[in-house]
TORFIDREN-272949 format. One line per 2 residues: number of its first residue (from 1); their letters; for each residue x, y, z of C-alpha. Coordinates in steps of 0.05 Angstrom, whole numbers, always signed. Layout:
NUM> A> X:Y:Z | ...
# end
This chain:
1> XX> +601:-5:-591 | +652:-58:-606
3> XX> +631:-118:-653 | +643:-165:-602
5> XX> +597:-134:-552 | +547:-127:-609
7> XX> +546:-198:-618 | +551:-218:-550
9> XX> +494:-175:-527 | +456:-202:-588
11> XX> +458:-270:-559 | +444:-253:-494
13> XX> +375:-226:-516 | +363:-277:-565
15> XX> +369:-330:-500 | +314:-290:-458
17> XX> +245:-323:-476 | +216:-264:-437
19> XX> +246:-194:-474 | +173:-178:-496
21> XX> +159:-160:-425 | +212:-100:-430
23> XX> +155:-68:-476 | +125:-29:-418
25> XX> +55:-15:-448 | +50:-69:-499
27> XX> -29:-103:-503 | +18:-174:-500
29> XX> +63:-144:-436 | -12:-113:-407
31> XX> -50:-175:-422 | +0:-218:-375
33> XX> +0:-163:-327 | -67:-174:-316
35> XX> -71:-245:-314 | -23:-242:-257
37> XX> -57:-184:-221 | -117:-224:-226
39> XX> -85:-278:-190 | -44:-242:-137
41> XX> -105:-197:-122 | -145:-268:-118
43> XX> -105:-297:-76 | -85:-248:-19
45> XX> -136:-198:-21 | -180:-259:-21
47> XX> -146:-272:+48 | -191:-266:+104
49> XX> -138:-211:+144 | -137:-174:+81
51> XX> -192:-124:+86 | -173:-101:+155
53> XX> -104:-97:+143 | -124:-57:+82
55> XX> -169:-12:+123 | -119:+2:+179
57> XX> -52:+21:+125 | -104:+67:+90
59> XX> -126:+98:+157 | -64:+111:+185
61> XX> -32:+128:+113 | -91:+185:+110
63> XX> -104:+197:+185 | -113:+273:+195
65> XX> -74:+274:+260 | -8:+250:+218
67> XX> +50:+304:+231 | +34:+363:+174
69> XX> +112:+376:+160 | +120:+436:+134
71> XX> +183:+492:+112 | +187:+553:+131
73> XX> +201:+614:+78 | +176:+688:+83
75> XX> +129:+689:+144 | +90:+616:+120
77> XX> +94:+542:+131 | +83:+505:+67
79> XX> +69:+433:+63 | +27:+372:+20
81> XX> -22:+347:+47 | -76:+273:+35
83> XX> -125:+253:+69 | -183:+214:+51
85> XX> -219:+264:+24 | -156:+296:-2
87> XX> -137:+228:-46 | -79:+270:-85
89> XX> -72:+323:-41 | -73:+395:-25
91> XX> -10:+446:-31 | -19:+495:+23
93> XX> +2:+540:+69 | -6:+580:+140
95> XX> +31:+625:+181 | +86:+605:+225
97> XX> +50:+626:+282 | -12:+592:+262
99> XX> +29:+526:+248 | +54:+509:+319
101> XX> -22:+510:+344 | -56:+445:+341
103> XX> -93:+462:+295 | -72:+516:+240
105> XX> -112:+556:+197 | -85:+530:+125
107> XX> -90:+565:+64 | -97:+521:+2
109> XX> -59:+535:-58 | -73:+486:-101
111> XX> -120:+426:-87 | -105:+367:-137
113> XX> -165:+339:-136 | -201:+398:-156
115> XX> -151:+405:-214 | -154:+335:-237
117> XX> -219:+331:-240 | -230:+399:-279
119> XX> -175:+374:-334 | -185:+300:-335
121> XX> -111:+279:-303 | -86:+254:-241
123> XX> -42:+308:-226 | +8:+290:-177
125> XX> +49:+350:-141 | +125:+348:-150
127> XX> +150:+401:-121 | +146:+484:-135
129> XX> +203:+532:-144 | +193:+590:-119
131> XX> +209:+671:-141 | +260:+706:-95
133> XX> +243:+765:-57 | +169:+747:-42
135> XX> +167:+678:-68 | +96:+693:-93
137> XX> +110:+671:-163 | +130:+591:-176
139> XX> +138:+540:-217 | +98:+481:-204
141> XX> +121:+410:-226 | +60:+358:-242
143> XX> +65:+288:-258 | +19:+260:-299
145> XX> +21:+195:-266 | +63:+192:-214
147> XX> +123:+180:-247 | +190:+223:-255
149> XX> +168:+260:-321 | +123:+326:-301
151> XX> +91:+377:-338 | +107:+448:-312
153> XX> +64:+504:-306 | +80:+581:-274
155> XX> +23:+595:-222 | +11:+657:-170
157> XX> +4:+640:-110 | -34:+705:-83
159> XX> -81:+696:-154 | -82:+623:-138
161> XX> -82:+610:-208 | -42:+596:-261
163> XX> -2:+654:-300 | -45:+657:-367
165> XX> +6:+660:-418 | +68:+649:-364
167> XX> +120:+592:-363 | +91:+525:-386
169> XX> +130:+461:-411 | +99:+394:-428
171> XX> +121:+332:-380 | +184:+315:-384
173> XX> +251:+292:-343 | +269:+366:-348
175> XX> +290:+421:-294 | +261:+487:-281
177> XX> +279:+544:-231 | +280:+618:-224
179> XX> +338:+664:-249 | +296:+730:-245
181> XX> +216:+747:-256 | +231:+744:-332
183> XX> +269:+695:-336 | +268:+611:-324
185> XX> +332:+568:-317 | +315:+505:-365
187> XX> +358:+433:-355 | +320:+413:-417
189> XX> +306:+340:-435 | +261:+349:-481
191> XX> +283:+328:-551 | +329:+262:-559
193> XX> +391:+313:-581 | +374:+350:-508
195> XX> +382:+286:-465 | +443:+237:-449
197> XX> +444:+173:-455 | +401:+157:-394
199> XX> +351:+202:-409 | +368:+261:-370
201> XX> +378:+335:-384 | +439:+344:-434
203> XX> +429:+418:-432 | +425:+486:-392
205> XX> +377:+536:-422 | +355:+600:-415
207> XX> +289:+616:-427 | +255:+684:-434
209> XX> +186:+706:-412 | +144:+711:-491
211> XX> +190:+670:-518 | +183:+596:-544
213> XX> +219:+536:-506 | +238:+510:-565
215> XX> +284:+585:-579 | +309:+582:-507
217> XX> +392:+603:-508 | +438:+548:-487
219> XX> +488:+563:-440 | +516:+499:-421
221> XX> +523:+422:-438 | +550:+359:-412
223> XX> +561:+302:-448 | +511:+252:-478
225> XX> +547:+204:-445 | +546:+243:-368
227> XX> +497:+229:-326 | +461:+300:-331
229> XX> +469:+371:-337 | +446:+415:-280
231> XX> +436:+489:-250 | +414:+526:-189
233> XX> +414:+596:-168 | +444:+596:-96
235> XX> +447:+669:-50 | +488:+684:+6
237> XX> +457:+746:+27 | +429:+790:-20
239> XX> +484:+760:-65 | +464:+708:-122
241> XX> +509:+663:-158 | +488:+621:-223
243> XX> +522:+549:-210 | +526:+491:-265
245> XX> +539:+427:-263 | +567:+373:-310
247> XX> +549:+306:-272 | +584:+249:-299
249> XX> +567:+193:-252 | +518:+186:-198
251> XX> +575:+214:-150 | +626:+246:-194
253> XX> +614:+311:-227 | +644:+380:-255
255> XX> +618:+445:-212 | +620:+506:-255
257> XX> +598:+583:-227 | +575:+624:-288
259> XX> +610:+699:-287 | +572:+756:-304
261> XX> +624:+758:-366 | +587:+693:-388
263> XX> +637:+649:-368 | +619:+587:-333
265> XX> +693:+580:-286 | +697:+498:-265
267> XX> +706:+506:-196 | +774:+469:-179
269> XX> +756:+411:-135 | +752:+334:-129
271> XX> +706:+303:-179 | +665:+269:-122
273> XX> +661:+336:-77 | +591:+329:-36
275> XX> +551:+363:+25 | +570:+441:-10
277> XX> +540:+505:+17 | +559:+570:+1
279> XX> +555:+610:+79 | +574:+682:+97
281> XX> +629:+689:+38 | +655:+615:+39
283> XX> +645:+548:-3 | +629:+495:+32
285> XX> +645:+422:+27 | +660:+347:+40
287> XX> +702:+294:-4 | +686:+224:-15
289> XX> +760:+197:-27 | +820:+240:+6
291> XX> +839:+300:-30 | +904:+339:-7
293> XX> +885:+418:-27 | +932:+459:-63
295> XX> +953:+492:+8 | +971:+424:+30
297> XX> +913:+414:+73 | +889:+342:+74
299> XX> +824:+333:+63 | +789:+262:+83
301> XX> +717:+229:+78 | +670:+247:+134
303> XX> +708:+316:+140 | +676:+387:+130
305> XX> +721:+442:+103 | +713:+511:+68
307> XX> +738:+557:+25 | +746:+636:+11
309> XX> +703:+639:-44 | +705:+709:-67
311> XX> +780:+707:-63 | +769:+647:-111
313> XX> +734:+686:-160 | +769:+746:-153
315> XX> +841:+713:-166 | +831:+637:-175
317> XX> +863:+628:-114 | +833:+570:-67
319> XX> +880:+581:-11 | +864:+571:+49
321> XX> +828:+522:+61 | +791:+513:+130
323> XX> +775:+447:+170 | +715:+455:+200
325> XX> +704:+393:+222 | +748:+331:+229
327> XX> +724:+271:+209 | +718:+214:+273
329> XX> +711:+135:+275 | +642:+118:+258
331> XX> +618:+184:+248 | +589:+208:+186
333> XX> +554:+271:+151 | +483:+260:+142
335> XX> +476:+328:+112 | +480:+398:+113
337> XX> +433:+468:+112 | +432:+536:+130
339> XX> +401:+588:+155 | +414:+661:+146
341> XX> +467:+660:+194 | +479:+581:+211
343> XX> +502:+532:+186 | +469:+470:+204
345> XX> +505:+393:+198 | +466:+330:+207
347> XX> +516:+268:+237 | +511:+198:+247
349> XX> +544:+173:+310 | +543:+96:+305
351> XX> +472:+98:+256 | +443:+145:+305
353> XX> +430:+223:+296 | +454:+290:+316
355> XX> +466:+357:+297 | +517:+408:+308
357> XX> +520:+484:+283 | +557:+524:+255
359> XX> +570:+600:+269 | +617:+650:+229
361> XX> +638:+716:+255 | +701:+755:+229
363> XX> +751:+708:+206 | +735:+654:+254
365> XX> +676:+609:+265 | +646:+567:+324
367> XX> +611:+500:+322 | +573:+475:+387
369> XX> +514:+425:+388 | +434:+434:+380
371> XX> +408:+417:+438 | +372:+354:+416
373> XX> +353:+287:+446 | +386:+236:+442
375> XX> +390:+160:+420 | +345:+163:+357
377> XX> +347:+190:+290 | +352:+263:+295
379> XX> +337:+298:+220 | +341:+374:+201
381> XX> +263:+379:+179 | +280:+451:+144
383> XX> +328:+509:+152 | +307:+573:+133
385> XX> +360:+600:+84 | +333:+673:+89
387> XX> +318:+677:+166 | +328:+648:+224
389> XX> +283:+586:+233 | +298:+519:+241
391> XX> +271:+448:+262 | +287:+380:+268
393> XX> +249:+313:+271 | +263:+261:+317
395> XX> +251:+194:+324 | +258:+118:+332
397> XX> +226:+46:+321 | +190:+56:+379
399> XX> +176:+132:+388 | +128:+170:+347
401> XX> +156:+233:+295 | +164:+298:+333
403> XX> +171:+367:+301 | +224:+406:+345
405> XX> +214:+480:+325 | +272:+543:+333
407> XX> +261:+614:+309 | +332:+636:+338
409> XX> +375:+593:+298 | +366:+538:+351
411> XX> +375:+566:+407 | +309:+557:+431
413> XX> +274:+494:+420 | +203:+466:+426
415> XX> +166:+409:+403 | +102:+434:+357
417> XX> +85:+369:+336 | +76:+298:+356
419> XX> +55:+238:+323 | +7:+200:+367
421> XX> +23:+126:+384 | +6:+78:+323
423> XX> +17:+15:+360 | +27:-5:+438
425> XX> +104:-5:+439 | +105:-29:+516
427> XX> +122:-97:+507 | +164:-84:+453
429> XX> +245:-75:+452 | +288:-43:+409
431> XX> +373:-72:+398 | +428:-70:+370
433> XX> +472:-120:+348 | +527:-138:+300
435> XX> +548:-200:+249 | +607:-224:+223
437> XX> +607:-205:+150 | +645:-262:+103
439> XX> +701:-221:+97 | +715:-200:+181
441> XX> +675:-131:+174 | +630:-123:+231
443> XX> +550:-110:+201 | +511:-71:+255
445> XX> +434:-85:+253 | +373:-66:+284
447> XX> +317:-114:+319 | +250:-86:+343
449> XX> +214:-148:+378 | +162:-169:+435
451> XX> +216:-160:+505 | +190:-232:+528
453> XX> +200:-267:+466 | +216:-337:+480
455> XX> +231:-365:+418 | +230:-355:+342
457> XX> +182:-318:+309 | +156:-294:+240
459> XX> +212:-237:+225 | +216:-191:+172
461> XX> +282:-169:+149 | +293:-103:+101
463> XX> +355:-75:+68 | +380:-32:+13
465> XX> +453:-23:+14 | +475:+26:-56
467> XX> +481:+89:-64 | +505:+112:-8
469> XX> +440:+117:+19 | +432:+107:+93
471> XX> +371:+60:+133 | +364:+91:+204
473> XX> +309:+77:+243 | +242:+101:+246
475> XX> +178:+101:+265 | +125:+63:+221
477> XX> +54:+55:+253 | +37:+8:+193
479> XX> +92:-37:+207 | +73:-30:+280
481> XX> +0:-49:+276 | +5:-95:+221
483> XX> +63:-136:+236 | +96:-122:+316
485> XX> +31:-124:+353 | +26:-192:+327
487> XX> +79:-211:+356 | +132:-219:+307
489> XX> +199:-190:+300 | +221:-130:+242
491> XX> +301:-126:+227 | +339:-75:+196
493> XX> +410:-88:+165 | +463:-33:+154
495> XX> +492:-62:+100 | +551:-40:+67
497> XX> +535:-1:+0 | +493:+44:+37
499> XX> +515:+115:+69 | +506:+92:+147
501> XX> +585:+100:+166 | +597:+151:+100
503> XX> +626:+143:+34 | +683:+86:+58
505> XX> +621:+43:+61 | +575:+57:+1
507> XX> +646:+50:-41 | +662:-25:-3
509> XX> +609:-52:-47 | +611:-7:-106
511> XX> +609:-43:-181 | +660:-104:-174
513> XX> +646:-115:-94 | +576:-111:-103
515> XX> +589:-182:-75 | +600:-152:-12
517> XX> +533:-118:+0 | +501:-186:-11
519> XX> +544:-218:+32 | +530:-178:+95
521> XX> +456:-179:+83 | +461:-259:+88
523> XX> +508:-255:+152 | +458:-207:+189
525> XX> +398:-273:+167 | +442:-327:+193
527> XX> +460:-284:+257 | +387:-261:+263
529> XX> +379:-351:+258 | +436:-359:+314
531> XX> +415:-309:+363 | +343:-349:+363
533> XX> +303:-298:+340 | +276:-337:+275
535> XX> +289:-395:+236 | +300:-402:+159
537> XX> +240:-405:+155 | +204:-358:+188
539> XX> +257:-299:+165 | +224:-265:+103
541> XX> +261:-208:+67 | +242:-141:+35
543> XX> +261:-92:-11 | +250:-37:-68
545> XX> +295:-11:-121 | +367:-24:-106
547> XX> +336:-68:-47 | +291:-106:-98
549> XX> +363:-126:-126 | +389:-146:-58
551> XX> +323:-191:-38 | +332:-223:-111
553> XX> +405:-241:-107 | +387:-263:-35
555> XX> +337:-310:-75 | +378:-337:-124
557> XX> +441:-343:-74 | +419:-364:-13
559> XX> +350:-397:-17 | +359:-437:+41
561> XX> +367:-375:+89 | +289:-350:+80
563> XX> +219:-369:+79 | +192:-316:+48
565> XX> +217:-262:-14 | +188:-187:-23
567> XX> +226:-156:-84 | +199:-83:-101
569> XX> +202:-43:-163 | +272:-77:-170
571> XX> +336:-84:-215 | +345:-161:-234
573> XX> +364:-166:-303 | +441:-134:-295
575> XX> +463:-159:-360 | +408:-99:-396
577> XX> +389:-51:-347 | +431:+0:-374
579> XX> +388:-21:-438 | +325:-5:-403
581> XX> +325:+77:-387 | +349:+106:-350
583> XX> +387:+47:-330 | +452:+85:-357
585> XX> +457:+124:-305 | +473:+83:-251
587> XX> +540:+47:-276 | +577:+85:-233
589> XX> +547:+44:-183 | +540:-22:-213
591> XX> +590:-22:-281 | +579:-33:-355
593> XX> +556:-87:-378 | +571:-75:-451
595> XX> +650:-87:-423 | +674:-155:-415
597> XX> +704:-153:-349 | +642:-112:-316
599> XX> +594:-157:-348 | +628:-213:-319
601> XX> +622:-193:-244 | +542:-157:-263
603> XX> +531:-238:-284 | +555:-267:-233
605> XX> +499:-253:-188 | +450:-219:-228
607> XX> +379:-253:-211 | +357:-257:-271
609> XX> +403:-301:-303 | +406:-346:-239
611> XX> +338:-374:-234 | +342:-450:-228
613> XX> +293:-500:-246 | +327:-539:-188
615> XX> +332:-493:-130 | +286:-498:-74
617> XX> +261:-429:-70 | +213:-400:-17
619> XX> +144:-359:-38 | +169:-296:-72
621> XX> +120:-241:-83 | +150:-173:-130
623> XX> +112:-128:-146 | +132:-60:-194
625> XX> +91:-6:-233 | +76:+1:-305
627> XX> +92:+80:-289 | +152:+78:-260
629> XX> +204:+113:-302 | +260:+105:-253
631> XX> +268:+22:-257 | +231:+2:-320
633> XX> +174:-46:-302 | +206:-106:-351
635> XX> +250:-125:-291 | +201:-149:-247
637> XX> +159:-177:-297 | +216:-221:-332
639> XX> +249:-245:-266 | +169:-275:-242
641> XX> +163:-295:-311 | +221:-328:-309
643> XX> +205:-363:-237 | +137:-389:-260
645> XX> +167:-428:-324 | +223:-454:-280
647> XX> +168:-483:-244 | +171:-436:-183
649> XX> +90:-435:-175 | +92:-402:-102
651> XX> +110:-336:-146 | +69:-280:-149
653> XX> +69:-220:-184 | +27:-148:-174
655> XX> +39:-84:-222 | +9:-16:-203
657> XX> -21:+24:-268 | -2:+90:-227
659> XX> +53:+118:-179 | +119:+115:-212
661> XX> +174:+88:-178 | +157:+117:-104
663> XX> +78:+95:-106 | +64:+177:-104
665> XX> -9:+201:-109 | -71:+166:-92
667> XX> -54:+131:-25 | -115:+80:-39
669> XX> -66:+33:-73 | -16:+42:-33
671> XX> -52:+19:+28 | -74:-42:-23
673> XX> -4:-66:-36 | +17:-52:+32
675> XX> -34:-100:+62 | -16:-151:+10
677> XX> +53:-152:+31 | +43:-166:+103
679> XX> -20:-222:+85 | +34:-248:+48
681> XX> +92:-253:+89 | +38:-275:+156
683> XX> +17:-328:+115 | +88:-351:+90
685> XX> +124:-351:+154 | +76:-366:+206
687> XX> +75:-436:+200 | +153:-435:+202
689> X> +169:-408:+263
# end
């Protein structure tokens, strides 16, 4: 670090009253996280609606006819599962025959309430990795609070118990998966010298059954400055390969394929190669920026192509390289799985879903398209990568989630399970529409309203718009029961930054045009004004982690647009997030601060720094979590802090003790906050309309 940026980041903290806050567990930061909990919860739980909104998000959040999703592997179904008598939730399983009955026989494998109650932790499940052939042995992944860091601990599923004396690591940001019975592939970020910069796994591992962690053989690093290292066992087959990856940025990374001769081989493509799947002898893949391939074949964004890969490792060779699928206008790659023998790809067609496969026999292949409805947001739910099952979800803003089940590689399809109707949708309408963006670019949107609406109403409005992350629509009986069938009107902005039309449109608003994702957000809220459906102010906004950062630039920038401000477990202070771990990782998205010229765009509309004592800025509620170890909590609490001294005293603030960043585990506060949210926003806008 340059003296210059030593000094200039010096002053910058020197001039924020409010750094304490950044100490996440402090008994000065908890003490005024209380005091504003106290007041929040005071104020709209104290609300009259409250307790029945808070009754109906926790029934329908826990309601035991919700859709049981499950995956298919080996003969079972397995899928998590809370109720509310299962607060954090049962891992379980039942045959796939049993599973497409309305009611299926499941099998628990581990209930976390049971376990948390024996050892004194609220276990929350993260996810298992299971043993190939029989998948009997895994590795289970527990968070101790609902954040990112778990604890991981081998366990037998026929036993259903844990291995005494098998695999166990303390929690941690670290990986784990199978290489063979005896032995566990490690992305260990455990010690400081393990982890980058943002926290992450530094280094690939392999660790042997009776041996220590801590004597586990490296096989691979990135740099501390990457993003992370990375590994995965992938078959195709009966054949496995050993894959490692060095990823620099959030979308740029170094693919390597470790030879039995203990060489790990960089697999020669683009940096920012995506959507890869190794099926029936060839590497598949997608490109984010055009990429002509040594055999001259061009190679463009929204495009699918493959490659011989055993040729590759037999002589280094990439040529040929296949197009399997040209790209088209407005049509993007969702994402892609596979089956035994299908390959499976997930489109968007104008922010609306669906799927094509993929066959390969002899040299040539085939692709024709699933059978699926149409008009809604059509999702592979699972693909079977060692039979021949498949199924897909579909659904809209108005139609409940459907399972749609294939055991023949989709060629026969039929719905298992439905969703019953949260809400009465008759008398509501679903459109689409489009704004002008500042710069000419046409922003399509979403509007779910009452089909006889005369005038303006209360309207919510959500976005994200980063990391190439997609919003599509979907049905949410919460949103129905607690906000539609009131009458108002919900909006949904496909904003550029996000992944709705493919990488061209995350990378439009990447670091330096960030600018641009805000200012199509504020287009879709005056067009949302023009067409009638609200005023100023009777439009509220919402959003959570890269959307937090949207709603509090919205704030900051254009006051005068809304009547109401949601901003969830959010980025605001852009001048120090990459202070703030694992903040680091995401400056291929936003830039560097600790650079002049980056620092100078990140301050140009980073919230935090923009709070005026002058501005006339609407009721603004953000909320966070003292767990969350994706966006650090100080965020949220120095941008309300902030607010309140400027004299902003329709601010509130609410911080969950538990959940990490995605509110996972006990769906109790969950239903609490959501409730909150929509007391807050009725009482904000209704006046307004």
């Amino acid at each position: 670090m340059t003296q210059s940026t030593t000094k200039r980041q010096t002053e910058t903290a020197a001039e924020d009253n409010f750094l304490w806050l950044e100490d996440r567990t402090s008994k000065q930061s908890l003490d005024w996280v209380h005091r504003q909990n106290e007041v929040t919860v005071g104020e709209l739980q104290g609300d009259p609606s409250y307790q029945a909104a808070f009754e109906t998000a926790l029934d329908l959040m826990t309601a035991e006819d919700n859709i049981a999703v499950g995956a298919a592997l080996n003969g079972h179904v397995y899928n998590f599962w809370q109720d509310k008598t299962n607060v954090l939730g049962l891992w379980r399983r039942t045959t796939v025959a049993s599973y497409k009955t309305e009611k299926p026989d499941w099998e628990t494998i581990i209930d976390f309430d049971v376990l948390s109650a024996k050892e004194g932790v609220k276990w929350v499940f993260s996810g298992a990795s299971r043993l190939y052939p029989d998948f009997n042995l895994c590795l289970v992944a527990m968070s101790p609070d609902g954040g990112d860091a778990s604890e991981m601990r081998e366990f037998d599923i026929e036993a259903k118990s844990f291995v005494e004396g098998g695999f166990r690591a303390p929690a941690s940001k670290s990986g784990f998966s199978w290489l063979d019975k005896d032995t566990v592939l490690v992305s260990a970020a455990f010690e400081e010298e393990d982890k980058t910069q943002s926290g992450y796994p530094r280094v690939v591992k392999l660790w042997k059954r009776g041996t220590r962690l801590e004597d586990a053989t490296p096989i691979f690093e990135a740099e501390k400055q990457d993003l992370a290292a990375g590994v995965g066992v992938e078959y195709d087959g009966d054949r496995q390969y050993l894959f490692l990856a060095r990823a620099i940025a959030f979308f740029s990374s170094h693919s390597f394929l470790r030879l039995p001769s203990g060489e790990n081989r960089r697999i020669p493509l683009p940096d920012d190669v995506t959507d890869t799947a190794l099926f029936k002898g060839r590497f598949v893949f997608s490109v984010r920026s055009p990429w002509t391939a040594p055999d001259g074949t061009e190679c463009l964004p929204d495009g699918l192509y493959s490659l011989d890969f055993e040729r590759w490792i037999d002589t280094g060779d990439l040529a040929p390289v296949e197009t399997m699928l040209a790209p088209a206008h407005r049509v993007s790659i969702a994402g892609i799985a596979r089956t035994q023998d299908r390959l499976f790809i997930n489109l968007m067609d104008n922010v609306r879903g669906k799927v094509i496969v993929a066959e390969r026999k002899g040299e040539g292949g085939s692709i024709k398209p699933v059978a699926l409805p149409e008009n809604g947001n059509v999702g592979i739910a699972h693909a079977e990568h060692f039979g021949s099952s498949v199924s897909f979800s579909f659904t809209d803003f108005l139609t409940p989630s459907s399972i749609i089940w294939s055991d023949d590689d989709g060629e026969t399809l039929t719905t298992v399970k439905s969703q019953p109707a949260r809400f009465d949708a008759a008398p509501l309408i679903s459109e689409q529409f489009e704004a002008r963006s500042k710069d000419g670019t046409m922003i399509p949107y979403f509007v779910v309203r009452r089909r006889d609406q005369k005038g303006p109403v209360p309207t919510l409005l959500y976005g994200y718009g980063g990391f190439e992350v997609p919003l599509l629509p979907g049905y949410a009986g919460v949103r129905g029961r607690l906000w539609l069938e009131k009458g108002n009107a919900y909006v949904q902005a496909c904003i550029r930054g996000g992944g709705e039309f493919g990488p061209a449109w995350h990378q439009a608003a990447l670091k330096g045009n960030r600018q641009t994702a805000f200012d199509d957000f504020a287009a879709v809220a005056e067009d949302v004004v023009k067409r009638g459906i609200a005023t100023a102010g009777s439009l509220g906004i919402q959003g959570g982690s890269n959307g937090g950062l949207l709603t509090g630039v919205s704030l900051t920038q254009h006051p005068e647009l809304f009547g109401a401000v949601i901003i969830e477990v959010p980025l605001l202070d852009m001048l120090r997030y990459t202070e703030l771990p694992p903040g680091a990782s995401w400056m291929g998205e936003y830039g560097d601060p600790s650079k002049p010229e980056e620092a100078r765009w990140l301050g140009a509309y980073s919230p935090y720094q923009h709070v005026s004592a002058d501005a006339a800025y609407p009721p603004v509620l953000l909320t966070t979590s003292t767990a969350d170890d994706r966006v650090h909590p100080g965020h949220a609490r120095k941008m309300a802090a902030r607010l309140q001294e400027a004299g902003h005293d329709r601010t509130l603030f609410f911080e969950e003790t538990e959940g990490g960043h995605g509110g996972r585990g006990d769906r109790r506060p969950q239903a609490a906050q959501t409730a909150m949210k929509y007391v807050f926003l009725q009482r904000a806008l209704s006046a307004k309309a």
